[in-house]
mmCIF file as gemmi writes it, N, C-alpha and C atoms, coordinates in Angstrom:
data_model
loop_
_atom_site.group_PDB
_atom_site.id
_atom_site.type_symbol
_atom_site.label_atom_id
_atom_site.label_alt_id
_atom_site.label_comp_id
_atom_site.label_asym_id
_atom_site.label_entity_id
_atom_site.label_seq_id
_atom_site.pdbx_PDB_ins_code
_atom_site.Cartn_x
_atom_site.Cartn_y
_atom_site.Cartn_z
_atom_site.occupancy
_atom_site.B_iso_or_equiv
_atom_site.pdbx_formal_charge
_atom_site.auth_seq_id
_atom_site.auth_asym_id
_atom_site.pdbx_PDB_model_num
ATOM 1 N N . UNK Axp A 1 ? -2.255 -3.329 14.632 1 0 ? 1 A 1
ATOM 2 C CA . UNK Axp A 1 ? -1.797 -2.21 13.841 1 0 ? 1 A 1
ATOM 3 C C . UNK Axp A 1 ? -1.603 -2.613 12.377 1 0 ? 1 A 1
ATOM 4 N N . UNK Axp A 2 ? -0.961 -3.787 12.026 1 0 ? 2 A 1
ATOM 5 C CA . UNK Axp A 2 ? -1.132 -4.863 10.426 1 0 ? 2 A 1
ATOM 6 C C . UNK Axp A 2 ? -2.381 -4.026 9.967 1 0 ? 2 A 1
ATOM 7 N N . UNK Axp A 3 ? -3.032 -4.999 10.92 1 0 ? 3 A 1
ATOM 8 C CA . UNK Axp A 3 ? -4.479 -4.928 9.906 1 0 ? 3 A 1
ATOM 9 C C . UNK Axp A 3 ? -4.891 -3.439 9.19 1 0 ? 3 A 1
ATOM 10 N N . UNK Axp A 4 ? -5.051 -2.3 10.445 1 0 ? 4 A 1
ATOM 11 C CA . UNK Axp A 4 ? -5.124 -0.906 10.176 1 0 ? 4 A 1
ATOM 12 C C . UNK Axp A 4 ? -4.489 -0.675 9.45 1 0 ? 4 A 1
ATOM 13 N N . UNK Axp A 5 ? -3.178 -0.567 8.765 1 0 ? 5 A 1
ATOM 14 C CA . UNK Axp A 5 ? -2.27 -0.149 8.01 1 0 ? 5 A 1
ATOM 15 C C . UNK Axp A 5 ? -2.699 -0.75 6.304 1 0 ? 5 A 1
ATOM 16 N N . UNK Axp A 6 ? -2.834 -2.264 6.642 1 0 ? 6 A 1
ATOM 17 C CA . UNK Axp A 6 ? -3.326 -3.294 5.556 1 0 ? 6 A 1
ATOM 18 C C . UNK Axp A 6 ? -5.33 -2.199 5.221 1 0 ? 6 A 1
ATOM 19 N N . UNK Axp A 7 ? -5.871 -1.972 6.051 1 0 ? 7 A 1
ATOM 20 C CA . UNK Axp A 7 ? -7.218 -1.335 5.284 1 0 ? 7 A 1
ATOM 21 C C . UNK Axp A 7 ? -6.62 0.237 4.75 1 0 ? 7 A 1
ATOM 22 N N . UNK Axp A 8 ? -5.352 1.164 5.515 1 0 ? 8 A 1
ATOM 23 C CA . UNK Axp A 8 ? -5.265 2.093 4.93 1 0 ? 8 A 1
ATOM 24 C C . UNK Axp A 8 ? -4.689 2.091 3.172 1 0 ? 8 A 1
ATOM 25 N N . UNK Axp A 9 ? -3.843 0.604 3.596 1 0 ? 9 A 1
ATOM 26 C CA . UNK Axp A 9 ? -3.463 0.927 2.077 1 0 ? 9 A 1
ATOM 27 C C . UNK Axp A 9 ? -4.11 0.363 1.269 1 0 ? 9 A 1
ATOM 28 N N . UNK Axp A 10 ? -5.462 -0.378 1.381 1 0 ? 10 A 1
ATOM 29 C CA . UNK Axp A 10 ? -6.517 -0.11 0.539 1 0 ? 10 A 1
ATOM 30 C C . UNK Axp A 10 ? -7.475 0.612 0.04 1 0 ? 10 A 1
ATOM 31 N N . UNK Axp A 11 ? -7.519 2.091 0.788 1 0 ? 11 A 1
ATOM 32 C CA . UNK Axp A 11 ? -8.336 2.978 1.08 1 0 ? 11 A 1
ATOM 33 C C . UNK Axp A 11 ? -6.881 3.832 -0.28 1 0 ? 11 A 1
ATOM 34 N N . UNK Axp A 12 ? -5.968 3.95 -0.083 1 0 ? 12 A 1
ATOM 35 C CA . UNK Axp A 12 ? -4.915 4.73 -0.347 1 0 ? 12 A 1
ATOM 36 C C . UNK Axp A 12 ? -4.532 3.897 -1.995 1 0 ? 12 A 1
ATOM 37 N N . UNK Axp A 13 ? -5.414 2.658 -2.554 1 0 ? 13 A 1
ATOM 38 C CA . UNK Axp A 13 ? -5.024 2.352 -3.751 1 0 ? 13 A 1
ATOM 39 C C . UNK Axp A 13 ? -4.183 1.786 -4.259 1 0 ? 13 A 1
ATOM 40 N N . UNK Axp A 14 ? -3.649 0.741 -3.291 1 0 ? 14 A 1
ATOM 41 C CA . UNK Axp A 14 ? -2.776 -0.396 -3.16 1 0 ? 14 A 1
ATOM 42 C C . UNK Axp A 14 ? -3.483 -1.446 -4.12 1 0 ? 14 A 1
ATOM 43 N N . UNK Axp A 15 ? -4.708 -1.762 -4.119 1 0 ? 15 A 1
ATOM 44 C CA . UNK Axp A 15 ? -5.132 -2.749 -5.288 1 0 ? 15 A 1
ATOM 45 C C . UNK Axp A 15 ? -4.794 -2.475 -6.312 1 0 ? 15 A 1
ATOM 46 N N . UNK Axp A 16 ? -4.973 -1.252 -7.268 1 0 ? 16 A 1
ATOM 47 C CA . UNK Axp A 16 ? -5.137 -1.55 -8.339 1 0 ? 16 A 1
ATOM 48 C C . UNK Axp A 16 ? -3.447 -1.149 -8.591 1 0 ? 16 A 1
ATOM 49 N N . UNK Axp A 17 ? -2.329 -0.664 -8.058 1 0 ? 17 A 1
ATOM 50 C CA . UNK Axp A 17 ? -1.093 -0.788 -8.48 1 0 ? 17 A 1
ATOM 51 C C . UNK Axp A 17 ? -0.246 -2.434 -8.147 1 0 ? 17 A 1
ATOM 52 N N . UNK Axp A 18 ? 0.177 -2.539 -9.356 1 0 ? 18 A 1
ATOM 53 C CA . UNK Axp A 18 ? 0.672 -4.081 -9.157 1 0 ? 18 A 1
ATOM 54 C C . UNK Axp A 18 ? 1.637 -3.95 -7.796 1 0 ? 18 A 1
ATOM 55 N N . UNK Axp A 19 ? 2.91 -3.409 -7.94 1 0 ? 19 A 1
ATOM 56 C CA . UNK Axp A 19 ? 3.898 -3.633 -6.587 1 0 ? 19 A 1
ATOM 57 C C . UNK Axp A 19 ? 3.267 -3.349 -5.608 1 0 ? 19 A 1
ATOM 58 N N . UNK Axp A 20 ? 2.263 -2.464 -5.213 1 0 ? 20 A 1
ATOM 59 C CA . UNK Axp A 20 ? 1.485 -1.848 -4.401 1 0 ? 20 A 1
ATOM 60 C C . UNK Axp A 20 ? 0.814 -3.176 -3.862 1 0 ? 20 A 1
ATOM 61 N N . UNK Axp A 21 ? -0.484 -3.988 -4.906 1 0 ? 21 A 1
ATOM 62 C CA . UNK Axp A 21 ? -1.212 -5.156 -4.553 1 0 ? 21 A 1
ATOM 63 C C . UNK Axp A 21 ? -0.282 -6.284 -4.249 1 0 ? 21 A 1
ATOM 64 N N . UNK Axp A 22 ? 0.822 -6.744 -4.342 1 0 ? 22 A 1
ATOM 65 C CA . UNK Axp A 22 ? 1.729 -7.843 -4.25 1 0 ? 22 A 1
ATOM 66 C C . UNK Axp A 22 ? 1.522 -7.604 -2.266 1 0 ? 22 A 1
ATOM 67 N N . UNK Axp A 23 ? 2.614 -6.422 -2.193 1 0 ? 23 A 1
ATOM 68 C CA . UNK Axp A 23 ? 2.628 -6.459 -0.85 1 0 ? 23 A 1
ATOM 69 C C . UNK Axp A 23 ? 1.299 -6.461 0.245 1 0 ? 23 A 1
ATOM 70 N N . UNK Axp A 24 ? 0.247 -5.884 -0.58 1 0 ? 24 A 1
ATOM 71 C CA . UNK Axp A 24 ? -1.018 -5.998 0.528 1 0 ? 24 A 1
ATOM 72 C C . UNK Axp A 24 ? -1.339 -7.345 0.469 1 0 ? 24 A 1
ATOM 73 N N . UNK Axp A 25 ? -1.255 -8.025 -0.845 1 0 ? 25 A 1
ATOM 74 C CA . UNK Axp A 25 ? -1.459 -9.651 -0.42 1 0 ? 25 A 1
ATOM 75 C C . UNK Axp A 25 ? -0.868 -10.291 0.664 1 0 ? 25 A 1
ATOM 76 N N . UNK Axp A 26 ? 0.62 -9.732 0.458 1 0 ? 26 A 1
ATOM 77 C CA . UNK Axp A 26 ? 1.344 -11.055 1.591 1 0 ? 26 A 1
ATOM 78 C C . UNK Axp A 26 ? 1.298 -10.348 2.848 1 0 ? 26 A 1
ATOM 79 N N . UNK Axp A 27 ? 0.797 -9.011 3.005 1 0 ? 27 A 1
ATOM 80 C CA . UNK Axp A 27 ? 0.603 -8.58 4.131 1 0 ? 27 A 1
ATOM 81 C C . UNK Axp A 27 ? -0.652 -9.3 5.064 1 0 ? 27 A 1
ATOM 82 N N . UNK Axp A 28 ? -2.006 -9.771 3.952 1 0 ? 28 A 1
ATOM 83 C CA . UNK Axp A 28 ? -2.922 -9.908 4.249 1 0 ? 28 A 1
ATOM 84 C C . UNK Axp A 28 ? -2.804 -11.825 4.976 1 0 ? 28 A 1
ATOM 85 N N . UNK Axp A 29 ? -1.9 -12.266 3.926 1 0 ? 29 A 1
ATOM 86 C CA . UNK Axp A 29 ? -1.966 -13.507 4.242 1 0 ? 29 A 1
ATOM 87 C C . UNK Axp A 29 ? -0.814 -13.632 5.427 1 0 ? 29 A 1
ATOM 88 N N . UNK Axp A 30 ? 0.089 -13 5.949 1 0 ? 30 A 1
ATOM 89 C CA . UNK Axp A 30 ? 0.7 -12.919 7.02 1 0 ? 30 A 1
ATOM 90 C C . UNK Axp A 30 ? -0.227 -12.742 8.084 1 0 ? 30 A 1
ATOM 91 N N . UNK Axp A 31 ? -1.199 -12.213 8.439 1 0 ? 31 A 1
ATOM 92 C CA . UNK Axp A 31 ? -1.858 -11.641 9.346 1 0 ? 31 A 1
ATOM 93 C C . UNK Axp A 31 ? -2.924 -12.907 9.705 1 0 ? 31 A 1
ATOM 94 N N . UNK Axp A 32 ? -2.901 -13.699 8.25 1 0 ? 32 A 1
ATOM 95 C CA . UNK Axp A 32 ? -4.031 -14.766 8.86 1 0 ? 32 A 1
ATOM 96 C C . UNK Axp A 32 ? -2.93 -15.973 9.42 1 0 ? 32 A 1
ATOM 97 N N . UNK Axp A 33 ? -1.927 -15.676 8.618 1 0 ? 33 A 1
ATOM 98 C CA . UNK Axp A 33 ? -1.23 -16.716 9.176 1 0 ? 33 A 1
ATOM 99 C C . UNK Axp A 33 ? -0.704 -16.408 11.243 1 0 ? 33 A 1
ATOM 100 N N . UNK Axp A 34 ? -0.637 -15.477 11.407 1 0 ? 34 A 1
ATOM 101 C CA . UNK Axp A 34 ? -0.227 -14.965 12.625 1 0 ? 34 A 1
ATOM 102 C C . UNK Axp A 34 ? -1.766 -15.686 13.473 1 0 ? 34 A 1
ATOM 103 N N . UNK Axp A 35 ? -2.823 -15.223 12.968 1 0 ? 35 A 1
ATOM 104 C CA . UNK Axp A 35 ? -3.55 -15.941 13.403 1 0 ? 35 A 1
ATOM 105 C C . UNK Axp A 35 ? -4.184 -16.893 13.996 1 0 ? 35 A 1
ATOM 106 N N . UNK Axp A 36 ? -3.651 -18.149 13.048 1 0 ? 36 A 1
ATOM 107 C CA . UNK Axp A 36 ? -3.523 -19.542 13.013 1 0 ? 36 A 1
ATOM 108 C C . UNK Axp A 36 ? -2.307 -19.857 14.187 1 0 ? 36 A 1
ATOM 109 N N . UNK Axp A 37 ? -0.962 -18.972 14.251 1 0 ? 37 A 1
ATOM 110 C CA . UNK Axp A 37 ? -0.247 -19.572 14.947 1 0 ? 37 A 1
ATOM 111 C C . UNK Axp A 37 ? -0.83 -18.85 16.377 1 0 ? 37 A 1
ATOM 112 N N . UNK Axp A 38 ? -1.131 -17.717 16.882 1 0 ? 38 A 1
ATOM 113 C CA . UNK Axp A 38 ? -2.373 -17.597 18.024 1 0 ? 38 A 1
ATOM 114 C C . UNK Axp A 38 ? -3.025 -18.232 18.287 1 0 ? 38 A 1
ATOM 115 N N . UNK Axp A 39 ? -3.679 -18.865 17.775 1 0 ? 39 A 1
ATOM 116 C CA . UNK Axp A 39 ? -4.919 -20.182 18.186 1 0 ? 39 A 1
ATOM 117 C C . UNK Axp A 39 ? -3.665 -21.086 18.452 1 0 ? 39 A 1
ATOM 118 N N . UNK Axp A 40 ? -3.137 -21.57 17.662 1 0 ? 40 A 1
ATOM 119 C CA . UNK Axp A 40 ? -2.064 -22.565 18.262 1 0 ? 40 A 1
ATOM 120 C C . UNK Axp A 40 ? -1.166 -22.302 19.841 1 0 ? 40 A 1
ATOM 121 N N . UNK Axp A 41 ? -1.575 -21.526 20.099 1 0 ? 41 A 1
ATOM 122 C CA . UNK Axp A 41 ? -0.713 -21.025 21.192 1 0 ? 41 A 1
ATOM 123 C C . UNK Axp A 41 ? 1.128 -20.835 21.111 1 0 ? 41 A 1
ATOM 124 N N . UNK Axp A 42 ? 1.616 -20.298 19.845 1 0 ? 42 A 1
ATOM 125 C CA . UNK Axp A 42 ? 3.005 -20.059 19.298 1 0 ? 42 A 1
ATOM 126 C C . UNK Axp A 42 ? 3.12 -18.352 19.273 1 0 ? 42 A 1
ATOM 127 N N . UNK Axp A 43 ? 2.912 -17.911 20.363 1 0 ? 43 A 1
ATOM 128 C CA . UNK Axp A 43 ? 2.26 -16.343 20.421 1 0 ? 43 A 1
ATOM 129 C C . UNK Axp A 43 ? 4.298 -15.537 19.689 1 0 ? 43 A 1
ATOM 130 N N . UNK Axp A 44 ? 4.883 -16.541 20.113 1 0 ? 44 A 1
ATOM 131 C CA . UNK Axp A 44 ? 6.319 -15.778 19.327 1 0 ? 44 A 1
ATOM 132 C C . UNK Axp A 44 ? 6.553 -15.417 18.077 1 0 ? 44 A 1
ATOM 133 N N . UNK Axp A 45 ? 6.172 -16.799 17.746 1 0 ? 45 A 1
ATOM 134 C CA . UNK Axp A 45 ? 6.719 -17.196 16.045 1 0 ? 45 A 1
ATOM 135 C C . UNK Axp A 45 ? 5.172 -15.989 15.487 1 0 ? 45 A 1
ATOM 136 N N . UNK Axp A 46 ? 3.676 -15.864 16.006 1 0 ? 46 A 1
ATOM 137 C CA . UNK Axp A 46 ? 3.04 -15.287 15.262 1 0 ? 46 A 1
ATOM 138 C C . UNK Axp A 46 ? 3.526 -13.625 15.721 1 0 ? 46 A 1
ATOM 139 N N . UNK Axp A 47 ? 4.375 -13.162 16.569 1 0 ? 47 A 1
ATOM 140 C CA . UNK Axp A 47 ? 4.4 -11.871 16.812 1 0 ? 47 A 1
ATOM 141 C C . UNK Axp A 47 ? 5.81 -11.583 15.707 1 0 ? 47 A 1
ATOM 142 N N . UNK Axp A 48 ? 6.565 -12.417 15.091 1 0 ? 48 A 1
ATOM 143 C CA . UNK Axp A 48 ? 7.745 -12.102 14.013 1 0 ? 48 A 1
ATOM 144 C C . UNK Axp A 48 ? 6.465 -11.937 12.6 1 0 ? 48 A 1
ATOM 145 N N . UNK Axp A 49 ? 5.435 -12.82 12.542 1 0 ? 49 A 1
ATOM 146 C CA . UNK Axp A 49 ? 4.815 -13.118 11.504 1 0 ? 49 A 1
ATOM 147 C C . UNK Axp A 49 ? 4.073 -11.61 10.986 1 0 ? 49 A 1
ATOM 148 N N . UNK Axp A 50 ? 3.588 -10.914 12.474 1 0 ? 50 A 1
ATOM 149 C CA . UNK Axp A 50 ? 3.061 -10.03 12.279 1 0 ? 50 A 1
ATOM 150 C C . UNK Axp A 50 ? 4.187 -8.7 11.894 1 0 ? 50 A 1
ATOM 151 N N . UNK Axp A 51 ? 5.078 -8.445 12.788 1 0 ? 51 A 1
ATOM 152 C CA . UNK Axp A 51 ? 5.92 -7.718 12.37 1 0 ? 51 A 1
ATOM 153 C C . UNK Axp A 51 ? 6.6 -7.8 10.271 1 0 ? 51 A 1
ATOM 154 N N . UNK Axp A 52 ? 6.542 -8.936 9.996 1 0 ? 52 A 1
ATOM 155 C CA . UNK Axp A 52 ? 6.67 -8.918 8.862 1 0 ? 52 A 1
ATOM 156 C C . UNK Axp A 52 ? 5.366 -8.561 7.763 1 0 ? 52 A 1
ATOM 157 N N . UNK Axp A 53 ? 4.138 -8.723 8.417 1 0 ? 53 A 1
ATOM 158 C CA . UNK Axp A 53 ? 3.021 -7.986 7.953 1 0 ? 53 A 1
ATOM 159 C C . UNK Axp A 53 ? 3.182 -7.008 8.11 1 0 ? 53 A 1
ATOM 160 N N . UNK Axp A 54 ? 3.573 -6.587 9.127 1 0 ? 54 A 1
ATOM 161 C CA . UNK Axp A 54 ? 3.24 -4.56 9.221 1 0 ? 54 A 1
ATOM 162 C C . UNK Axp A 54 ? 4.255 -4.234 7.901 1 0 ? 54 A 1
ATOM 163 N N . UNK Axp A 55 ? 5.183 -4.515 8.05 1 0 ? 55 A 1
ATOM 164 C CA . UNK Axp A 55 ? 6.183 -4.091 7.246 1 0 ? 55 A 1
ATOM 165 C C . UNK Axp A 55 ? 5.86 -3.988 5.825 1 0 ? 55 A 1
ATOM 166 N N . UNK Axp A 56 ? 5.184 -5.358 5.328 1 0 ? 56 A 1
ATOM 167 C CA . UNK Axp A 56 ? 4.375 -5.491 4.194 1 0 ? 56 A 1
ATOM 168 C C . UNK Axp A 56 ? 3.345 -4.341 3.742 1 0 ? 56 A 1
ATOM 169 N N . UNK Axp A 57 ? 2.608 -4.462 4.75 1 0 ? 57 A 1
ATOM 170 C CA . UNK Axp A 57 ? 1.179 -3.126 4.73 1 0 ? 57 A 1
ATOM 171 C C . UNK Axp A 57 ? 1.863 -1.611 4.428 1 0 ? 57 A 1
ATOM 172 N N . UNK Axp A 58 ? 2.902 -1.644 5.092 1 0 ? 58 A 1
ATOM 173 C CA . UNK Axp A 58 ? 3.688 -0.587 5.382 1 0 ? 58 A 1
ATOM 174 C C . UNK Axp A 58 ? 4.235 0.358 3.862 1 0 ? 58 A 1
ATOM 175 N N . UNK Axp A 59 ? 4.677 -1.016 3.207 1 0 ? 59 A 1
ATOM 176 C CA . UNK Axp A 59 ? 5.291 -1.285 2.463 1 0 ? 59 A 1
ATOM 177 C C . UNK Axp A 59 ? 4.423 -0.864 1.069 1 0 ? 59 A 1
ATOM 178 N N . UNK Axp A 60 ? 3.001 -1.429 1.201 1 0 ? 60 A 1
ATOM 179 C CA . UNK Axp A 60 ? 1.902 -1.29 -0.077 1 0 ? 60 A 1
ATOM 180 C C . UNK Axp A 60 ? 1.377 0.228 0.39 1 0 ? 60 A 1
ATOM 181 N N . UNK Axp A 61 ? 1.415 0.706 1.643 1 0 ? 61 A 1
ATOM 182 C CA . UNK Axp A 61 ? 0.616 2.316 1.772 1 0 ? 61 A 1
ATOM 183 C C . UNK Axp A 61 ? 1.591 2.924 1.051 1 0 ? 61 A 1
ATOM 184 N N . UNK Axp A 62 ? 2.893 2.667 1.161 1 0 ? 62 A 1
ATOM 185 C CA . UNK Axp A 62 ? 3.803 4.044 0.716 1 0 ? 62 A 1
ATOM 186 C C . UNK Axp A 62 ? 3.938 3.655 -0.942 1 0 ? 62 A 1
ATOM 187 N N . UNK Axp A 63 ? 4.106 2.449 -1.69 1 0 ? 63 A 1
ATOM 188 C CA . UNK Axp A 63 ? 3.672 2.226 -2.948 1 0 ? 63 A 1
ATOM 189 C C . UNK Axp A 63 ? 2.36 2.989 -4.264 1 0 ? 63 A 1
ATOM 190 N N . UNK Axp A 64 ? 1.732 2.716 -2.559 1 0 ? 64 A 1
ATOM 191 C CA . UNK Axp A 64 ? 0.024 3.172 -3.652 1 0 ? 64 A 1
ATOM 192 C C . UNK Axp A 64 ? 0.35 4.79 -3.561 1 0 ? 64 A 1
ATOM 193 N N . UNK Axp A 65 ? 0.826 5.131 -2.251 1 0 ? 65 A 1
ATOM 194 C CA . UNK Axp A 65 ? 1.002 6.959 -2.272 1 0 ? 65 A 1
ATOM 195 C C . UNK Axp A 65 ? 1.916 7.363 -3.432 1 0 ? 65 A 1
ATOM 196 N N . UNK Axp A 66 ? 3.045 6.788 -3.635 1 0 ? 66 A 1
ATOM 197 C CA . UNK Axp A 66 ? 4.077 6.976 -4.532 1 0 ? 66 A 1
ATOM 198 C C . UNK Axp A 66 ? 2.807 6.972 -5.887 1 0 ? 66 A 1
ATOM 199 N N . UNK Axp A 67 ? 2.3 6.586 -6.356 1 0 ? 67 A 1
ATOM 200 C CA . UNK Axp A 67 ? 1.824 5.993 -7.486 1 0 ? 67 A 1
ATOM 201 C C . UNK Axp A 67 ? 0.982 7.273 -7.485 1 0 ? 67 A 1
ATOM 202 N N . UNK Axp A 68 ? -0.059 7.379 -6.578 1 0 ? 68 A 1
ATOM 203 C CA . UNK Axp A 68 ? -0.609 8.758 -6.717 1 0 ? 68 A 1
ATOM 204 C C . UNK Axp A 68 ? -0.281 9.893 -6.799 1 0 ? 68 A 1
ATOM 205 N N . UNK Axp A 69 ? 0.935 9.898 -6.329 1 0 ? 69 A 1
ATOM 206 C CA . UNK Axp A 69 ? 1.472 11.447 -6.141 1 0 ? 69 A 1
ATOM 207 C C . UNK Axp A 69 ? 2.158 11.258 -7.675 1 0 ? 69 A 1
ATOM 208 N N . UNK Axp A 70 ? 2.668 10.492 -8.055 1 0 ? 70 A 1
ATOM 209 C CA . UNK Axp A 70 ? 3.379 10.679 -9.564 1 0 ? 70 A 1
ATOM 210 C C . UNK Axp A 70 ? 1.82 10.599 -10.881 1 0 ? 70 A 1
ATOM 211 N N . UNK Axp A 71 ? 1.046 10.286 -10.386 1 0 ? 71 A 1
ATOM 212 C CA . UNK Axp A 71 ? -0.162 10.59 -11.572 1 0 ? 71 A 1
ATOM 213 C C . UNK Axp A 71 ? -0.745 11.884 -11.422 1 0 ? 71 A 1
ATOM 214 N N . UNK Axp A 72 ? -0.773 12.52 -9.919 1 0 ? 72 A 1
ATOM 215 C CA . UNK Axp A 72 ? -1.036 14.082 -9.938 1 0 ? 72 A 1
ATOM 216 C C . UNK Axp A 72 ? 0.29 14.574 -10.366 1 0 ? 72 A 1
ATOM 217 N N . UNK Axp A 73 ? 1.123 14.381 -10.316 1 0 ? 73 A 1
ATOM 218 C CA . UNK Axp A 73 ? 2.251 15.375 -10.844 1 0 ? 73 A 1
ATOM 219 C C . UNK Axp A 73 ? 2.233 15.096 -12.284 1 0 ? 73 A 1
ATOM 220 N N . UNK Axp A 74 ? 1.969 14.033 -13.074 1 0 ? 74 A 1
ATOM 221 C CA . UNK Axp A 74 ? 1.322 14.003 -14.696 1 0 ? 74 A 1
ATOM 222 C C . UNK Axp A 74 ? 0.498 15.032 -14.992 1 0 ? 74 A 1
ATOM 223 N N . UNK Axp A 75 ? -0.816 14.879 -14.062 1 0 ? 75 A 1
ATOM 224 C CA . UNK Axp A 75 ? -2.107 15.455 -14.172 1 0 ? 75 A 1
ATOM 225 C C . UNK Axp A 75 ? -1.758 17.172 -13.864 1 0 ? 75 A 1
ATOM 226 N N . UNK Axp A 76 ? -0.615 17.391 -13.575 1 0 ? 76 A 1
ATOM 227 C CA . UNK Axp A 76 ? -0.255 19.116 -13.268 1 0 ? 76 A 1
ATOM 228 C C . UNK Axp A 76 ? 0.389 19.068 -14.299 1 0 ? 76 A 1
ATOM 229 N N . UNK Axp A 77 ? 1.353 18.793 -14.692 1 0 ? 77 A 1
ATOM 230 C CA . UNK Axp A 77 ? 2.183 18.297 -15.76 1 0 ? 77 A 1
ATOM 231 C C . UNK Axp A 77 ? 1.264 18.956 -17.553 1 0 ? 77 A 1
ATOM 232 N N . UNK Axp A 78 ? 0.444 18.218 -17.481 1 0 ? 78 A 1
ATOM 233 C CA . UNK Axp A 78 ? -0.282 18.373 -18.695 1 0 ? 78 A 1
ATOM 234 C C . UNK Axp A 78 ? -1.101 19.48 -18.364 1 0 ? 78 A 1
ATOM 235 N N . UNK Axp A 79 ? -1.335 20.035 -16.782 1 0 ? 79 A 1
ATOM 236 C CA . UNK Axp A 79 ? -2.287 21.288 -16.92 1 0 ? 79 A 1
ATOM 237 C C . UNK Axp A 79 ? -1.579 22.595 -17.5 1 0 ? 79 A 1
ATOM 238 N N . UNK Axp A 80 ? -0.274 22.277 -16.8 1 0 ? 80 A 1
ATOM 239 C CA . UNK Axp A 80 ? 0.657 23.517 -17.277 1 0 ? 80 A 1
ATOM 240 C C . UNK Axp A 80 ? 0.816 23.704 -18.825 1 0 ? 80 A 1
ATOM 241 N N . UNK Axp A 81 ? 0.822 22.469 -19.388 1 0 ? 81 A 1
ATOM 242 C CA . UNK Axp A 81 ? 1.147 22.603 -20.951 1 0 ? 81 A 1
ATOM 243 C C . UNK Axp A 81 ? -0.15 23.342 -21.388 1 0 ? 81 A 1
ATOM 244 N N . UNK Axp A 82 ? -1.15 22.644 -20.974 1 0 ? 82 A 1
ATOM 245 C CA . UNK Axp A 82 ? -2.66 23.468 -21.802 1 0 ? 82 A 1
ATOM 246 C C . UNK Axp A 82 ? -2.804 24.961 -21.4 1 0 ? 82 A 1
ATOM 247 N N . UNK Axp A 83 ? -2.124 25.49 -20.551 1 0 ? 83 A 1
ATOM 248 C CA . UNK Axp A 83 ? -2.01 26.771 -20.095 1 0 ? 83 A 1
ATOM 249 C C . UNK Axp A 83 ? -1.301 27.684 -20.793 1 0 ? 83 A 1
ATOM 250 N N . UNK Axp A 84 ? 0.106 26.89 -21.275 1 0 ? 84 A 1
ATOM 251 C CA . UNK Axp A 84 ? 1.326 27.353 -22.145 1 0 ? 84 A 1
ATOM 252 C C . UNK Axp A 84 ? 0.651 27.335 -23.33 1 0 ? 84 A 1
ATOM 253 N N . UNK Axp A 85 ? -0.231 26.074 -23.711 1 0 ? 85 A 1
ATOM 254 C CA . UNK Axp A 85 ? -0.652 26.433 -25.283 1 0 ? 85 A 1
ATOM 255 C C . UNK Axp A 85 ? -1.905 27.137 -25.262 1 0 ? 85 A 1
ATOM 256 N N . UNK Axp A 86 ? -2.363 27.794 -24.66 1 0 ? 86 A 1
ATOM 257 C CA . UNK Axp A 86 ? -3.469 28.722 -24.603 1 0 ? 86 A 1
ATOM 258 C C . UNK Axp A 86 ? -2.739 30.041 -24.369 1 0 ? 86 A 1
ATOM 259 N N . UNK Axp A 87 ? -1.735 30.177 -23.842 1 0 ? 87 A 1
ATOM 260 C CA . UNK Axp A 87 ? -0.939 31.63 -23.554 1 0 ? 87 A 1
ATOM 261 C C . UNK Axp A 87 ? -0.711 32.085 -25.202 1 0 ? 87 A 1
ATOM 262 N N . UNK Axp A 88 ? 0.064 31.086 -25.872 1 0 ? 88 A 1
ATOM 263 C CA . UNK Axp A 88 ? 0.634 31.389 -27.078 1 0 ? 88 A 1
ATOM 264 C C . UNK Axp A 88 ? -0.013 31.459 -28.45 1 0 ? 88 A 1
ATOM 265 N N . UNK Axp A 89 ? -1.347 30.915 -28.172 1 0 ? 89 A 1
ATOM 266 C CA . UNK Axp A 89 ? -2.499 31.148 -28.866 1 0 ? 89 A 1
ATOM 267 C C . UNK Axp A 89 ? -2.824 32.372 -29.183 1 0 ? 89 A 1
């Protein structure tokens, strides 16, 4: 579920916002690390590892959404004004 969450919030624009990209990093590198401790046969310590990935991923989807929803509310923001200054025109 990490991982899925970790591609939605790349799909959703977690790269290019900084707080957004921080957390998909350590989400990403949690997940390999969970990995590594799977092959090792430490199936505990990698199931906390992952839970702290989801959380991460979790963490960069609702970042990148925040970020979008406040640049469309700019982008309405300035439509309304060009509307107001075309009314009064």
């Amino acid at each position: 579920m990490a991982q899925a969450t970790v591609k939605g919030a790349e799909v959703g624009g977690a790269p290019t916002e900084p707080k957004a990209a921080l957390h998909l990093k350590l989400a990403k590198e949690q997940i390999a690390k969970a990995n590594a401790l799977i092959a090792d046969g430490e199936n505990e310590e990698a199931a906390r590892v992952i839970a702290r990935a989801q959380a991460d991923a979790d963490l960069a989807l609702a970042l990148a959404r925040q970020a979008n929803a406040r640049r469309e509310t700019q982008e309405a923001r300035e439509q309304i004004e060009q509307i107001k200054e075309n009314i009064i025109k």
